[in-house]
C-alpha atoms as one frame of an Amber mdcrd trajectory, in Angstrom:
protein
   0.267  -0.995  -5.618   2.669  -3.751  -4.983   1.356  -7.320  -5.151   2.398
 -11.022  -5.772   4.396 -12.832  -6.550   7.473 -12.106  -4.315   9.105 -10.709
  -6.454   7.137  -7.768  -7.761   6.147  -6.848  -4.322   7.969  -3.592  -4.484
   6.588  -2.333  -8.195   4.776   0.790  -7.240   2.134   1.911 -10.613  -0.418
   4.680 -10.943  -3.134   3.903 -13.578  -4.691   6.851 -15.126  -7.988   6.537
 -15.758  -8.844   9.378 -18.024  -5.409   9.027 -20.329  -5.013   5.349 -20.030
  -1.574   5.321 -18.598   0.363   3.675 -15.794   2.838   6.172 -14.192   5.772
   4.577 -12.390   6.882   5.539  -9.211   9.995   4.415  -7.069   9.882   0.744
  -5.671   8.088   0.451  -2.438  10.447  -0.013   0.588   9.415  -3.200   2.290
   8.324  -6.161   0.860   4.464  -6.080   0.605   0.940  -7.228  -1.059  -2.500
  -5.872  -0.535  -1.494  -2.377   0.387  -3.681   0.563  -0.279  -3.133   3.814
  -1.421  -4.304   7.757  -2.541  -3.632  10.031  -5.004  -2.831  13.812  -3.249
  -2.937  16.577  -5.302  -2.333  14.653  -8.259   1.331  14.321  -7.357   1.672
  12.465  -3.836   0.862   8.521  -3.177   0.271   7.977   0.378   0.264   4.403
   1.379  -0.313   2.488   4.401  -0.378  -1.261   5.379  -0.117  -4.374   3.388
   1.134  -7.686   4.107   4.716  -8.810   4.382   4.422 -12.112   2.605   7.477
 -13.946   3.804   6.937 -13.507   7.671   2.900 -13.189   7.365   1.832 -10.144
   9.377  -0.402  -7.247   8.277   1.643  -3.711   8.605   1.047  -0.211  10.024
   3.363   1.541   8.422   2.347   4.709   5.878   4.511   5.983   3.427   4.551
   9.185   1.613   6.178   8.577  -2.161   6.327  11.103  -4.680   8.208  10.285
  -8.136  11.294  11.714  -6.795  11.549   9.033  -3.718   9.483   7.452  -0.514
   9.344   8.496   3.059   8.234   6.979   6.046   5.230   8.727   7.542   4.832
   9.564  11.460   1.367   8.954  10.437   1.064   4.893  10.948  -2.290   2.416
  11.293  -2.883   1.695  14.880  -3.254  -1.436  13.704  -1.523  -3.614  10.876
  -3.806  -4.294   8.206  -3.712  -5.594   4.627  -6.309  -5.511   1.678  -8.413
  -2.864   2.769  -9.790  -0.165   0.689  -9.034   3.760   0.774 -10.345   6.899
  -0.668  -9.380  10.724  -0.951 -11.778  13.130  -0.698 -10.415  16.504  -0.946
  -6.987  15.898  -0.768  -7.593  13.980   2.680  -6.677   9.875   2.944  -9.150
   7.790   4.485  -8.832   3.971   4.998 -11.486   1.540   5.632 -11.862  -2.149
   6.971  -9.052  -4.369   6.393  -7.696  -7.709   6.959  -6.751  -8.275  11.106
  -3.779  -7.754  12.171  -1.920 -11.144  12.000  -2.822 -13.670   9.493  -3.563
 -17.478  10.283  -2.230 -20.007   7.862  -4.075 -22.949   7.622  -2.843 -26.112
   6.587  -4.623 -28.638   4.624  -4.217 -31.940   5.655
């Protein structure tokens, strides 16, 4: 889901594994990269987190998006986080790990 450049940061895409397919769904809302995602009931993306890569900060936001459209969840990540990996297991999202919160840029001298 999303990813970089800039510019395709809002291209939401479902591979299917079994058919060998990419499914298209509605452009994400927000600017974003490393955000995580899970199939529900073979219909229903719900996302949460990424990173918005102009400002650098890891969201909380979730989102649930469907083909017909995206909505903000009440269900958010107590914490911002970015690049983490998620799983369903019987219809039920699960996130794990993650980047922190803020990210540090380092400079190179």
């Amino acid at each position: 889901m999303t990813g970089y450049p800039e510019e395709s940061c809002k291209t939401t895409e479902v591979f299917d594994i079994d058919g060998g397919t990419c499914d298209n769904f509605p452009d994400y809302p927000v600017l974003a990269d490393g955000v995580t995602a899970g199939l529900i009931n073979d219909n229903i993306l719900f996302s949460c987190g990424g990173n918005n890569p102009s400002q650098q900060f890891a969201r909380h936001e979730c989102y649930t998006i469907t083909r017909d459209g995206i909505q903000e969840s009440s269900t958010k990540l107590s914490v911002g986080k970015s690049y983490m990996a998620s799983i369903v297991i019987n219809d039920k999202y699960s996130n794990v790990k993650g980047n922190v919160s803020k990210l540090v840029k380092i400079s190179s001298s």
